[in-house]
PDB file with SEQRES, HELIX, SHEET and CRYST1 records, atoms N, CA, C and O in Angstrom:
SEQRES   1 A   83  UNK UNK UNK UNK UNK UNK UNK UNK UNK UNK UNK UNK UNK          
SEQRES   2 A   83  UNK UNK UNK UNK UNK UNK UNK UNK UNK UNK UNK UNK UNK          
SEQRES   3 A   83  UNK UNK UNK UNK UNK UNK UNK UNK UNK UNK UNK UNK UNK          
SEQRES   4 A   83  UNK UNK UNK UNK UNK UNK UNK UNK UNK UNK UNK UNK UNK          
SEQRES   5 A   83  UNK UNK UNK UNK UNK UNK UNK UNK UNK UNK UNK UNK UNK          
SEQRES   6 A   83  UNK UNK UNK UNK UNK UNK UNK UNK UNK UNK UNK UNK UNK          
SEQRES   7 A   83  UNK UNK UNK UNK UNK                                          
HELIX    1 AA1 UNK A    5  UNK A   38  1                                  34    
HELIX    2 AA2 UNK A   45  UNK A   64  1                                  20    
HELIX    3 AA3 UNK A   69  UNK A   75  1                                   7    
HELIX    4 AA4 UNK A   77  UNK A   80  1                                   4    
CRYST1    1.000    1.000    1.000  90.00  90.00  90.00 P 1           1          
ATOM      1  N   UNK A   1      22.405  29.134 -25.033  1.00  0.00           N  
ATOM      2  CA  UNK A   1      21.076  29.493 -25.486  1.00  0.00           C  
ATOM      3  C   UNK A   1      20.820  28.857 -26.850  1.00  0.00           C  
ATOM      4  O   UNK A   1      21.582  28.996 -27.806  1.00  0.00           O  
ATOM      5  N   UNK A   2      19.514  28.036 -26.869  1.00  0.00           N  
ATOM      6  CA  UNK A   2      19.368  27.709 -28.254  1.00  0.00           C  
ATOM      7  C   UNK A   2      19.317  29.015 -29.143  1.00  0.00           C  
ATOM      8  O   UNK A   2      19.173  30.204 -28.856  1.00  0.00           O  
ATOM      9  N   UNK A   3      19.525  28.212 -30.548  1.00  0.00           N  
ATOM     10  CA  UNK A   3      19.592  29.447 -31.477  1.00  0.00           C  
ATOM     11  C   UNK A   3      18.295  28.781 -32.778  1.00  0.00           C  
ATOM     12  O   UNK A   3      17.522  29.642 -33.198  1.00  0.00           O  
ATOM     13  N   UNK A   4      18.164  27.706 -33.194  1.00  0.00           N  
ATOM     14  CA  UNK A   4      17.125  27.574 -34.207  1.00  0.00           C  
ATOM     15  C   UNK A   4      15.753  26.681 -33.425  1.00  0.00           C  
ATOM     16  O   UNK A   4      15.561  26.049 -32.386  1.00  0.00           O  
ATOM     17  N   UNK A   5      15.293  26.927 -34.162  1.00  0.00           N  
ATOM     18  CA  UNK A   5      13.764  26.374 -33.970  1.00  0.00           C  
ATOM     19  C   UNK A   5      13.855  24.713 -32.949  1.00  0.00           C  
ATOM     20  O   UNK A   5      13.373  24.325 -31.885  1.00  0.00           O  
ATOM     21  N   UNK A   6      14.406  24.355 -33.601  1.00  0.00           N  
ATOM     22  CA  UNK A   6      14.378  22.763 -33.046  1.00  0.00           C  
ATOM     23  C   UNK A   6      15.291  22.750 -31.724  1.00  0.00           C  
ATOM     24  O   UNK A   6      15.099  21.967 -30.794  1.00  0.00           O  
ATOM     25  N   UNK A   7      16.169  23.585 -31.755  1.00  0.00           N  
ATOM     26  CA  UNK A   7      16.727  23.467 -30.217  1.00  0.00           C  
ATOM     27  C   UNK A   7      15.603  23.919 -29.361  1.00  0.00           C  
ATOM     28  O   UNK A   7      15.332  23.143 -28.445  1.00  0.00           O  
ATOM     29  N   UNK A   8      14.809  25.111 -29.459  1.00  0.00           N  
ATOM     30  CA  UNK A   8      14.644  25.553 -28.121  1.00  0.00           C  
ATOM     31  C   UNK A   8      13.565  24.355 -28.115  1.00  0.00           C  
ATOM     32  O   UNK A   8      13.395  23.893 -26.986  1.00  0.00           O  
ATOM     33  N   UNK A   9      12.929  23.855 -28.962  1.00  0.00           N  
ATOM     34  CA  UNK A   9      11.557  22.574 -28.773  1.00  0.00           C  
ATOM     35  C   UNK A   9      12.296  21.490 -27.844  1.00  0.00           C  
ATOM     36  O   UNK A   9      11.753  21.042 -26.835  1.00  0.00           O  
ATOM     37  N   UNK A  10      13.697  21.070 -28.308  1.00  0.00           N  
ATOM     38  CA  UNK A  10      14.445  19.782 -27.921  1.00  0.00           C  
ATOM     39  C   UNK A  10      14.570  20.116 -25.800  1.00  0.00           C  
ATOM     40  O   UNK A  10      14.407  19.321 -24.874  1.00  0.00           O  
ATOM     41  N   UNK A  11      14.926  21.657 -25.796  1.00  0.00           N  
ATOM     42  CA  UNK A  11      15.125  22.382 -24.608  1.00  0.00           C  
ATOM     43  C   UNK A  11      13.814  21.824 -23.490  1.00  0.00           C  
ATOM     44  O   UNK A  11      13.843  21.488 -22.306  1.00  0.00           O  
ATOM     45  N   UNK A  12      12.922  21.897 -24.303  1.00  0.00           N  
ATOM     46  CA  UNK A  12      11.513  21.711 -23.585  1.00  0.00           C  
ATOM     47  C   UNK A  12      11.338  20.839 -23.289  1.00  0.00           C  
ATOM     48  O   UNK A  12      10.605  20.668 -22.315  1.00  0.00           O  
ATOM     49  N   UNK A  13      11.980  19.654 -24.041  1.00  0.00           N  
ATOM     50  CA  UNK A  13      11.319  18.455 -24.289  1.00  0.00           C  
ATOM     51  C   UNK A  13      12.200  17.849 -23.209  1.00  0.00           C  
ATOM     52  O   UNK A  13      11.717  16.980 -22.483  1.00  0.00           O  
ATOM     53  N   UNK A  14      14.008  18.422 -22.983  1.00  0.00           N  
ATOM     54  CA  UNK A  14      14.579  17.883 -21.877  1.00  0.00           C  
ATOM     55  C   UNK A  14      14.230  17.915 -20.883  1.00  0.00           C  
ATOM     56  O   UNK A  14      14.220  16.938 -20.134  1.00  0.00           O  
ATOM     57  N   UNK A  15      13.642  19.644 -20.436  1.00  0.00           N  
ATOM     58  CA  UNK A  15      13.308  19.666 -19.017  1.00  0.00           C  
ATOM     59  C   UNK A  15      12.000  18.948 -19.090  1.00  0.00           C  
ATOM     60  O   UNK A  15      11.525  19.780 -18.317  1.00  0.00           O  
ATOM     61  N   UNK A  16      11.291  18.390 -19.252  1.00  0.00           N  
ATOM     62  CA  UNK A  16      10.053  17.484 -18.913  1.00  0.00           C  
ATOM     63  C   UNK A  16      10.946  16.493 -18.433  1.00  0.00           C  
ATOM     64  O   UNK A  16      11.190  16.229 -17.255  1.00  0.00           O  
ATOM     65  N   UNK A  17      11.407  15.973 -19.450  1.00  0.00           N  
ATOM     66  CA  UNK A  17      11.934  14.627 -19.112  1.00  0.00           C  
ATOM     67  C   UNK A  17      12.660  14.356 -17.961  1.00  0.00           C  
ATOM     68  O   UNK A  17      12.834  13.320 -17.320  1.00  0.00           O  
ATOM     69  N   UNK A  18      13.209  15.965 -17.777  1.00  0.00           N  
ATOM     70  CA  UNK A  18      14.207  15.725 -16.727  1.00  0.00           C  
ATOM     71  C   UNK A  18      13.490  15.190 -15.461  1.00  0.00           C  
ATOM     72  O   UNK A  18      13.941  14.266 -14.784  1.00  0.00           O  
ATOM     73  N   UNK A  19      12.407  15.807 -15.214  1.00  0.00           N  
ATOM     74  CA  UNK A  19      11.381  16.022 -14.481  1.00  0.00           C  
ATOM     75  C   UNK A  19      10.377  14.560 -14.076  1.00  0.00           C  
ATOM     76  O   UNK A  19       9.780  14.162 -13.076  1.00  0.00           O  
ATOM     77  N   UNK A  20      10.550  14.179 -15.165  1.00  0.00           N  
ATOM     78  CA  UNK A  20       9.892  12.925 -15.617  1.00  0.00           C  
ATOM     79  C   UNK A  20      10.799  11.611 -14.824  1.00  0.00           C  
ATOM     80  O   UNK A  20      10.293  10.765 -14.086  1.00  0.00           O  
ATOM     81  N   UNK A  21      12.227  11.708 -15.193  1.00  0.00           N  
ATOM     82  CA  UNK A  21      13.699  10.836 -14.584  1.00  0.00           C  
ATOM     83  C   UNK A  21      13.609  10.813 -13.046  1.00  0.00           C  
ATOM     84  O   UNK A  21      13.775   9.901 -12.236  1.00  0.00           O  
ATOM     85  N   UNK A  22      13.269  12.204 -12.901  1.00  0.00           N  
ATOM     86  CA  UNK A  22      13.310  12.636 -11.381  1.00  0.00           C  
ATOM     87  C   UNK A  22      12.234  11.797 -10.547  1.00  0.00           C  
ATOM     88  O   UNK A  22      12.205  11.552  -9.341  1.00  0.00           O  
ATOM     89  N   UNK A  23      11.573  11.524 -11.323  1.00  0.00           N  
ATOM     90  CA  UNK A  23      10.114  11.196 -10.558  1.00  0.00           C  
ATOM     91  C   UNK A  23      10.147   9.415 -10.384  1.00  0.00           C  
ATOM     92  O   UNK A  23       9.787   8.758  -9.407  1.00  0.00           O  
ATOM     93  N   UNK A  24      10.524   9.090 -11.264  1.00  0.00           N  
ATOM     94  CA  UNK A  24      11.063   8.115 -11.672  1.00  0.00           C  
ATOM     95  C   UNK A  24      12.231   7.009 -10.277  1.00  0.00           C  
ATOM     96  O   UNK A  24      12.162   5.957  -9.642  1.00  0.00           O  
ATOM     97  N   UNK A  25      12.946   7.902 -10.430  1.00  0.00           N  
ATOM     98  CA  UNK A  25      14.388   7.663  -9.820  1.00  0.00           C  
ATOM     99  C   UNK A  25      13.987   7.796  -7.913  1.00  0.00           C  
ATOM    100  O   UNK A  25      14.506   7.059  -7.074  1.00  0.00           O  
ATOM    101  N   UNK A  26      13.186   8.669  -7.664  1.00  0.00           N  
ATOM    102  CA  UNK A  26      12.717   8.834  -6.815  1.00  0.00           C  
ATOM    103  C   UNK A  26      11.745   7.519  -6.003  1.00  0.00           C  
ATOM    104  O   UNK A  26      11.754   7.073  -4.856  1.00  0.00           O  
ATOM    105  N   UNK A  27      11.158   7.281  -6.913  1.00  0.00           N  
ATOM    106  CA  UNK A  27       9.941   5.916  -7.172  1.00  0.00           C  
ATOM    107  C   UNK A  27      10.968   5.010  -6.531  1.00  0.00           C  
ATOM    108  O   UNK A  27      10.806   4.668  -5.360  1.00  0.00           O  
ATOM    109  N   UNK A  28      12.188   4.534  -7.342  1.00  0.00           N  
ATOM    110  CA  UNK A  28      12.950   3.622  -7.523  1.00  0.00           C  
ATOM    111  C   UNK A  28      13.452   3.454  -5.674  1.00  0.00           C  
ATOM    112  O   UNK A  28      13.113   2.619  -4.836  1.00  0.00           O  
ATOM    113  N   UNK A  29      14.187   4.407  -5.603  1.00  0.00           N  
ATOM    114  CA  UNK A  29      14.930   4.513  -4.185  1.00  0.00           C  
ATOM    115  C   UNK A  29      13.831   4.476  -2.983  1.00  0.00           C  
ATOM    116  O   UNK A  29      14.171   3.707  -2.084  1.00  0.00           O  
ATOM    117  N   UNK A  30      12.785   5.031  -2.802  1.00  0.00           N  
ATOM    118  CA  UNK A  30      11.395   4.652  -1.830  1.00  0.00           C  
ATOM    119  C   UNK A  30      11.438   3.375  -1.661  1.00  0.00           C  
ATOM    120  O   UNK A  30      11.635   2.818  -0.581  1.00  0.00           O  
ATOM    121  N   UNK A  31      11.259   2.849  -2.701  1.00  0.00           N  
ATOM    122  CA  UNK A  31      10.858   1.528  -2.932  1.00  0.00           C  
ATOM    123  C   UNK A  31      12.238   0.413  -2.418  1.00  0.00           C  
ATOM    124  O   UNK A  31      12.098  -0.671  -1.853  1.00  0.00           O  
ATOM    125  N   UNK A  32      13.331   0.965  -2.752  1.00  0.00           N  
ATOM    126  CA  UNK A  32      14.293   0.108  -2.015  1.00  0.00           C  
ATOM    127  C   UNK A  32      14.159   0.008  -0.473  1.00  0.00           C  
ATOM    128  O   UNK A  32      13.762  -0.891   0.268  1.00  0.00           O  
ATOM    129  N   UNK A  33      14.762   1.589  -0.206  1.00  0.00           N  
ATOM    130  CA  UNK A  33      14.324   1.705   1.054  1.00  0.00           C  
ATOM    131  C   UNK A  33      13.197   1.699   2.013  1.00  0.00           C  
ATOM    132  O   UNK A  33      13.460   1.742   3.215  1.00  0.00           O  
ATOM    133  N   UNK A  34      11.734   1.642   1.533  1.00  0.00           N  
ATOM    134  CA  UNK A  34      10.632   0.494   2.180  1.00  0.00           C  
ATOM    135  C   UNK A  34      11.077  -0.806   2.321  1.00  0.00           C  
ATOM    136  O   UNK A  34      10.784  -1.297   3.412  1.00  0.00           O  
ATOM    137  N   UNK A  35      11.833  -1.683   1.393  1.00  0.00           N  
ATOM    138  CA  UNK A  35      12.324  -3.027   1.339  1.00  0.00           C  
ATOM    139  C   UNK A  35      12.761  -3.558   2.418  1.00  0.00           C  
ATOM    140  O   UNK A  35      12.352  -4.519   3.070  1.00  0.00           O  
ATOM    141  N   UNK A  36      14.302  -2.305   2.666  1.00  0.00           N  
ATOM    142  CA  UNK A  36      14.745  -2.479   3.254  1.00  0.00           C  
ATOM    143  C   UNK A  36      14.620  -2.546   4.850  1.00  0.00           C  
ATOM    144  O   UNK A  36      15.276  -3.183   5.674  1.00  0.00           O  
ATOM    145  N   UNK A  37      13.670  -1.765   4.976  1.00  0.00           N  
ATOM    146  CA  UNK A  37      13.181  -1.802   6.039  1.00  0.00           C  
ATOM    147  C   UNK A  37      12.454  -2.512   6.963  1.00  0.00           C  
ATOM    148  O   UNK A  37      12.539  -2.685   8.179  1.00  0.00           O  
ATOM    149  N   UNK A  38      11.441  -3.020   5.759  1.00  0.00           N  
ATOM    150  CA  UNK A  38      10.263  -4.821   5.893  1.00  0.00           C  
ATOM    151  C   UNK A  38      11.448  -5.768   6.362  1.00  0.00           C  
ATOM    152  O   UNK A  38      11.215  -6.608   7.232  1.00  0.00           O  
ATOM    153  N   UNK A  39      12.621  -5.661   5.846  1.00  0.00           N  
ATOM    154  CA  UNK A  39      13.491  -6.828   6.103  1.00  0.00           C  
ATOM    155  C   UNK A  39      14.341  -6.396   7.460  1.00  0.00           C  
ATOM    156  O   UNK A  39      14.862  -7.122   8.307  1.00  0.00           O  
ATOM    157  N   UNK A  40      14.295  -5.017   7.365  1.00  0.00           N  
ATOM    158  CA  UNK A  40      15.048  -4.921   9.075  1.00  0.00           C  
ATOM    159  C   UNK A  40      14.170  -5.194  10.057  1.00  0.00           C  
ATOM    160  O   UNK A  40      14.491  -5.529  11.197  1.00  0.00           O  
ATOM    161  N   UNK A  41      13.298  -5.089   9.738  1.00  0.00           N  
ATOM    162  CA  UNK A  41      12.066  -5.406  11.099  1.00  0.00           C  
ATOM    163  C   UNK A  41      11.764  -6.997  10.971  1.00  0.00           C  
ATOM    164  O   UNK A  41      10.993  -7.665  11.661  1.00  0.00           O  
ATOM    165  N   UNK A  42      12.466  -7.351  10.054  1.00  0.00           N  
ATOM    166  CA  UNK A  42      11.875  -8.940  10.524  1.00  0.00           C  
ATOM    167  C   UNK A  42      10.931  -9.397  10.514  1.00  0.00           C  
ATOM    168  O   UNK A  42      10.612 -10.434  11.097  1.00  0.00           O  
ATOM    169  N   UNK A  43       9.880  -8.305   9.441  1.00  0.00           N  
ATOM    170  CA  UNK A  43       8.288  -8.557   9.144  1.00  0.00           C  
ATOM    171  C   UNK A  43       8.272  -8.975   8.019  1.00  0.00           C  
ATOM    172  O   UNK A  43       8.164  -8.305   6.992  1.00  0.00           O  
ATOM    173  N   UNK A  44       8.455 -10.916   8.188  1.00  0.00           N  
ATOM    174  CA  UNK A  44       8.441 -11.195   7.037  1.00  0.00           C  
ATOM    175  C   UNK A  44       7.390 -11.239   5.902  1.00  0.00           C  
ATOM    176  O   UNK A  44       7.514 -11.218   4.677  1.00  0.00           O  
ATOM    177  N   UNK A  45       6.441 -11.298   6.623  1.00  0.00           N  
ATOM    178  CA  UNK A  45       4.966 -11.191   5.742  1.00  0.00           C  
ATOM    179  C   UNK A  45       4.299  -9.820   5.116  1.00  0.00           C  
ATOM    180  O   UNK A  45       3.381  -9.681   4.308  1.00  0.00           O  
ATOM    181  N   UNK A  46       4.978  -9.031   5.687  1.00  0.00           N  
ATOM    182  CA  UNK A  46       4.817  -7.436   4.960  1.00  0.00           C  
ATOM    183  C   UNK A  46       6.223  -7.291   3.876  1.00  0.00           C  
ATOM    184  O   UNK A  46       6.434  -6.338   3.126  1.00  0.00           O  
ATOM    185  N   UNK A  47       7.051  -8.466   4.034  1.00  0.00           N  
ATOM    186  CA  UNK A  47       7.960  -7.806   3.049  1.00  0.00           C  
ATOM    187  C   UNK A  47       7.343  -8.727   1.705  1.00  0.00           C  
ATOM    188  O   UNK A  47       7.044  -8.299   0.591  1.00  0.00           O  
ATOM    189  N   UNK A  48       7.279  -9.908   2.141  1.00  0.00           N  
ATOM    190  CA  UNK A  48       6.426 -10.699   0.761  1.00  0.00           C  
ATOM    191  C   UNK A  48       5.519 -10.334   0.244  1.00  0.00           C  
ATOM    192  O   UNK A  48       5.593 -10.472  -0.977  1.00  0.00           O  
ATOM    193  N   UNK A  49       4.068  -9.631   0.820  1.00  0.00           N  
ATOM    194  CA  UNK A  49       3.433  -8.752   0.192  1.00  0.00           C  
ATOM    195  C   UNK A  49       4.052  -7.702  -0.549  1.00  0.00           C  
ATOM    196  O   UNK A  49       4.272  -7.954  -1.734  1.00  0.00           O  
ATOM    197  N   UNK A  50       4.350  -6.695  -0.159  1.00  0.00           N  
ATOM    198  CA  UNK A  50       5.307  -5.697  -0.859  1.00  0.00           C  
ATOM    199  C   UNK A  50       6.272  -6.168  -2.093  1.00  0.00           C  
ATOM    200  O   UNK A  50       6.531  -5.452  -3.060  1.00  0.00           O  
ATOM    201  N   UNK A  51       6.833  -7.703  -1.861  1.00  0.00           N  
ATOM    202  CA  UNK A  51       8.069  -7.813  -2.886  1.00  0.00           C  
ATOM    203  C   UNK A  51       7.510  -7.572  -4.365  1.00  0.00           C  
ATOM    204  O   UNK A  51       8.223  -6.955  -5.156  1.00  0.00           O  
ATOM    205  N   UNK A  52       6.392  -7.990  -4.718  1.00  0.00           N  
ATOM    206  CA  UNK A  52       5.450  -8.279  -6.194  1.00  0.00           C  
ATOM    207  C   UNK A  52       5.490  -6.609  -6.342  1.00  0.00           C  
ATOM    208  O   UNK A  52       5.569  -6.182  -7.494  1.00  0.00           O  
ATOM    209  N   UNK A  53       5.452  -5.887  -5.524  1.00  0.00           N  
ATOM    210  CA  UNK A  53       5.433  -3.742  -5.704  1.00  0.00           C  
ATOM    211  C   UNK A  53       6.350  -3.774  -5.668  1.00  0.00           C  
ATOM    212  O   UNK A  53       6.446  -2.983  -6.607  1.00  0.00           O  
ATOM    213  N   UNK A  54       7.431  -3.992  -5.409  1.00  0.00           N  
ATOM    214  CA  UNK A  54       8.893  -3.711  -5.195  1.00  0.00           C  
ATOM    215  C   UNK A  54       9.247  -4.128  -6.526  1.00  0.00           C  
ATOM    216  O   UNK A  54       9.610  -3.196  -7.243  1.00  0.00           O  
ATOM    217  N   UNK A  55       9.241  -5.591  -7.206  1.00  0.00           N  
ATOM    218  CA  UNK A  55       9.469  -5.985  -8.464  1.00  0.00           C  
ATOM    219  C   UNK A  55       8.953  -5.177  -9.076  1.00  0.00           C  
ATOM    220  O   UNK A  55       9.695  -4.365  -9.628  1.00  0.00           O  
ATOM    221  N   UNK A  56       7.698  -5.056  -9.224  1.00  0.00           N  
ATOM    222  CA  UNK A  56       7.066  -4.346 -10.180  1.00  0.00           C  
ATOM    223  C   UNK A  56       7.828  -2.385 -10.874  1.00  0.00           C  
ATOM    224  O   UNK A  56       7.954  -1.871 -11.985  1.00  0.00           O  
ATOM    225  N   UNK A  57       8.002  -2.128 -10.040  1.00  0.00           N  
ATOM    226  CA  UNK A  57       8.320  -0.460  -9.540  1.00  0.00           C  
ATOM    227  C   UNK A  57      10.108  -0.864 -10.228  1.00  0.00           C  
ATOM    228  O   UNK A  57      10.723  -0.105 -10.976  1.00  0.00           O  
ATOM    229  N   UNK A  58      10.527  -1.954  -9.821  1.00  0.00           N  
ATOM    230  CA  UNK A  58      12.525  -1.431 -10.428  1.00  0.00           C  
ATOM    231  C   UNK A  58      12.261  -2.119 -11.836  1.00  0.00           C  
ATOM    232  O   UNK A  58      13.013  -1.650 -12.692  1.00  0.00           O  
ATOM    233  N   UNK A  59      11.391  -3.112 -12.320  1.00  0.00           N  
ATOM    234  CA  UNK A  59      11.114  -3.703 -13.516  1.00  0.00           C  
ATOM    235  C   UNK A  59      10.569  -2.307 -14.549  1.00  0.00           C  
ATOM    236  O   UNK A  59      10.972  -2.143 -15.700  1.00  0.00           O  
ATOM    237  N   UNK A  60       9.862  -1.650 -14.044  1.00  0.00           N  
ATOM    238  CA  UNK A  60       9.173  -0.258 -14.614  1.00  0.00           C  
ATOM    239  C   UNK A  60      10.382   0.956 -14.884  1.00  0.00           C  
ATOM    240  O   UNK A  60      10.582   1.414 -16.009  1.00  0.00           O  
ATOM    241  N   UNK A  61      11.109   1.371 -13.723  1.00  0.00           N  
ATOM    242  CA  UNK A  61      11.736   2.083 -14.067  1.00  0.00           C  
ATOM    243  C   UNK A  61      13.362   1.706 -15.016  1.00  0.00           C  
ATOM    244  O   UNK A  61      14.148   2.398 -15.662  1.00  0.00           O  
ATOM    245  N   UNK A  62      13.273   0.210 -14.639  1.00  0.00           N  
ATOM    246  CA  UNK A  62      14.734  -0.154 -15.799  1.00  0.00           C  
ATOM    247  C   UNK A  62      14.409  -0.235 -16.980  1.00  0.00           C  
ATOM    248  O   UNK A  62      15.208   0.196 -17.812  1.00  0.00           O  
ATOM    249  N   UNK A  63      13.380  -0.702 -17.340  1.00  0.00           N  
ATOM    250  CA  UNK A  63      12.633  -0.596 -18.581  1.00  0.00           C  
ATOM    251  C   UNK A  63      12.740   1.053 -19.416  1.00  0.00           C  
ATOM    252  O   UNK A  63      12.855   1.372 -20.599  1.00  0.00           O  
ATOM    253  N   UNK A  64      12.648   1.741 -18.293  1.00  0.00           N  
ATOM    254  CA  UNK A  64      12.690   3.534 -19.371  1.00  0.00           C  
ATOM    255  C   UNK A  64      14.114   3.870 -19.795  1.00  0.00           C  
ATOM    256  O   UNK A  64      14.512   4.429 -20.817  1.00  0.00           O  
ATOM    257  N   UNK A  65      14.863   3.327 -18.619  1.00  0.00           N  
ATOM    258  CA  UNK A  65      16.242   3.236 -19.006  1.00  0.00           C  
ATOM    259  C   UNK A  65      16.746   4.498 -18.003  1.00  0.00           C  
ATOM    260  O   UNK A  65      17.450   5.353 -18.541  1.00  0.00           O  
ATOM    261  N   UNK A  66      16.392   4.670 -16.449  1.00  0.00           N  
ATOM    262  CA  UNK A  66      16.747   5.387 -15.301  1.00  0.00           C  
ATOM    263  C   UNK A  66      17.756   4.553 -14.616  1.00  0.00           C  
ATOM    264  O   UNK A  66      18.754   5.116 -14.167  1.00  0.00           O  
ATOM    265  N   UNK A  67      17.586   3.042 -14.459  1.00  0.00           N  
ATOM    266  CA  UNK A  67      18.466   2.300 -14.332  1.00  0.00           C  
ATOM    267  C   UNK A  67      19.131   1.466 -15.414  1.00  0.00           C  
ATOM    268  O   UNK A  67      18.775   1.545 -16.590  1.00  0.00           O  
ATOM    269  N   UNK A  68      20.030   0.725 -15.028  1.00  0.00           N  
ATOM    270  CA  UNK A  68      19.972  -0.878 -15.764  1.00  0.00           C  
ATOM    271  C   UNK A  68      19.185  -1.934 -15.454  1.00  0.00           C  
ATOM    272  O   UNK A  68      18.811  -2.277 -14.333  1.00  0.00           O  
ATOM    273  N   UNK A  69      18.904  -2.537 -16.715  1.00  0.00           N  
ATOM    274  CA  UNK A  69      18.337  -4.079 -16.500  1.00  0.00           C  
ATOM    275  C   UNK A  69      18.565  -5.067 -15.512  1.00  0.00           C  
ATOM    276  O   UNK A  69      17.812  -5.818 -14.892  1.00  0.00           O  
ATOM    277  N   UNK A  70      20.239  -4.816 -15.518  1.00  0.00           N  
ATOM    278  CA  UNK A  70      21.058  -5.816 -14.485  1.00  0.00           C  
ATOM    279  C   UNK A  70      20.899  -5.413 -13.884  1.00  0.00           C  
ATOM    280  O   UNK A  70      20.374  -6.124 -13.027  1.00  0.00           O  
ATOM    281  N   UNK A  71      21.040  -4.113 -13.503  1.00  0.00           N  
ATOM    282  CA  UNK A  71      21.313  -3.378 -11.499  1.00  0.00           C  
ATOM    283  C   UNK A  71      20.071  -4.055 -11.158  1.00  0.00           C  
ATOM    284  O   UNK A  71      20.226  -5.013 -10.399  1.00  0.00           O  
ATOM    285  N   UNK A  72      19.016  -3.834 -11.479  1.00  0.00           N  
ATOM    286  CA  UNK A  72      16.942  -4.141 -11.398  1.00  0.00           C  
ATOM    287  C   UNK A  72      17.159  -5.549 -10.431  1.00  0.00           C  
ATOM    288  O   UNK A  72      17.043  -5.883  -9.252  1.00  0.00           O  
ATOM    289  N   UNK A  73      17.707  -6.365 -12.267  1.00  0.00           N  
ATOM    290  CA  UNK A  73      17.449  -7.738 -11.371  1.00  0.00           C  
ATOM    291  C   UNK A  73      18.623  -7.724 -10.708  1.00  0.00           C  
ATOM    292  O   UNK A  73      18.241  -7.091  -9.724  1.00  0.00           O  
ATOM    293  N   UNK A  74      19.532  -7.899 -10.543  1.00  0.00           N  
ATOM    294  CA  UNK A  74      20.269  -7.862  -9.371  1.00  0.00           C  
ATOM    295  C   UNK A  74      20.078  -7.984  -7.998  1.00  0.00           C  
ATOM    296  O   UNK A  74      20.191  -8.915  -7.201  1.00  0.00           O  
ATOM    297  N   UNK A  75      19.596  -6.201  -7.878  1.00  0.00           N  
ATOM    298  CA  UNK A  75      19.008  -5.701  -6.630  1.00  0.00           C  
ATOM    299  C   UNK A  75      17.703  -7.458  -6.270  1.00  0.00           C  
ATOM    300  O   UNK A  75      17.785  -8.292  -5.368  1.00  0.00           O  
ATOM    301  N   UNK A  76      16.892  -7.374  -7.198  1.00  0.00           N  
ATOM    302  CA  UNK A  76      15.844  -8.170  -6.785  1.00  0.00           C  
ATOM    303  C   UNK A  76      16.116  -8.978  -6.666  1.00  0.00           C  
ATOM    304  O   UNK A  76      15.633  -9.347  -5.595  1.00  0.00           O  
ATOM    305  N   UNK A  77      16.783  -9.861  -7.156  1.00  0.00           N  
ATOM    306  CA  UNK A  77      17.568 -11.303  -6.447  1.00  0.00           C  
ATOM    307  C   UNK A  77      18.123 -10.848  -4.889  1.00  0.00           C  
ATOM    308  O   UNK A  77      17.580 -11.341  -3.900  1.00  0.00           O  
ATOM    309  N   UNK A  78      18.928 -10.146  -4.791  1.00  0.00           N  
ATOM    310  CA  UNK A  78      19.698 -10.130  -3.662  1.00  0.00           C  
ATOM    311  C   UNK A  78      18.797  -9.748  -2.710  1.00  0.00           C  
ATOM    312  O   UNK A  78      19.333  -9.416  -1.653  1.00  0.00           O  
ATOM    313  N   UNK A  79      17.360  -9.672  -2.739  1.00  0.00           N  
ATOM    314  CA  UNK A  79      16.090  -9.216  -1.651  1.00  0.00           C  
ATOM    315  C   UNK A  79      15.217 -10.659  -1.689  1.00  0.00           C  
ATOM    316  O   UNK A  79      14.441 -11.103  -0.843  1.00  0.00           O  
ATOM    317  N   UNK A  80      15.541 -11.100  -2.700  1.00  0.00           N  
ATOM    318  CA  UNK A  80      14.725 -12.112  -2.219  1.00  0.00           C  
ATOM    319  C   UNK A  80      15.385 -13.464  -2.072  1.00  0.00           C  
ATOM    320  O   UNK A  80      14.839 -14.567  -2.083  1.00  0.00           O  
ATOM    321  N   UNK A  81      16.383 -13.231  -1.962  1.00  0.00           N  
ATOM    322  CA  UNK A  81      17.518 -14.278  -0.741  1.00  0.00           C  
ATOM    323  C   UNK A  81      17.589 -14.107   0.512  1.00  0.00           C  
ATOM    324  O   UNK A  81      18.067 -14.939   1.283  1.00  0.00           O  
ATOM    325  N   UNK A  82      17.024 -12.790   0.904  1.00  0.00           N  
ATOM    326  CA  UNK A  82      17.045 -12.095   1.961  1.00  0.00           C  
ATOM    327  C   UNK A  82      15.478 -12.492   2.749  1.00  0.00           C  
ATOM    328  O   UNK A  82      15.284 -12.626   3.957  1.00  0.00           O  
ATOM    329  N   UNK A  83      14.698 -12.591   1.872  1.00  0.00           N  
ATOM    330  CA  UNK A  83      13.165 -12.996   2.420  1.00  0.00           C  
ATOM    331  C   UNK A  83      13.453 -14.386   2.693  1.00  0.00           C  
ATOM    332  O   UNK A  83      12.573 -15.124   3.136  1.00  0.00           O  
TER     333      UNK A  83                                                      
END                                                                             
């Protein structure tokens, strides 16, 4: 249990955030797994549309710092070797 002023504020401020990560992280994994899927179906023209949202969405969330930079691009290279 916090005990002075600034903990229980800091308390508050985690669970948002937590909340915030969650939402986040959530975003992140959809978005793989839509990917992944454009590419199991062999629809290549729905996955190239999508890839520019797909970049966009792991570039956004590595940036807050839910992922890494590297994992981001990584992942996105290894999808669009795949297209």
């Amino acid at each position: 249990m916090p005990n002075t002023k600034s903990a229980k504020r800091r308390v508050r401020r985690v669970k948002i955030q937590t909340q915030v990560n969650k939402l986040r992280r959530s975003r992140y994994k959809y978005a793989v797994k839509k990917m992944d899927t454009l590419i199991k179906s062999k629809d290549k023209e729905k996955a190239k549309k999508y890839f520019s949202t797909f970049q966009s969405i792991l570039m956004q969330v590595a940036k807050t710092g839910v992922i890494n930079k590297k994992m981001a691009s990584r992942k996105i290279s290894r999808i669009s070797k795949k297209i």
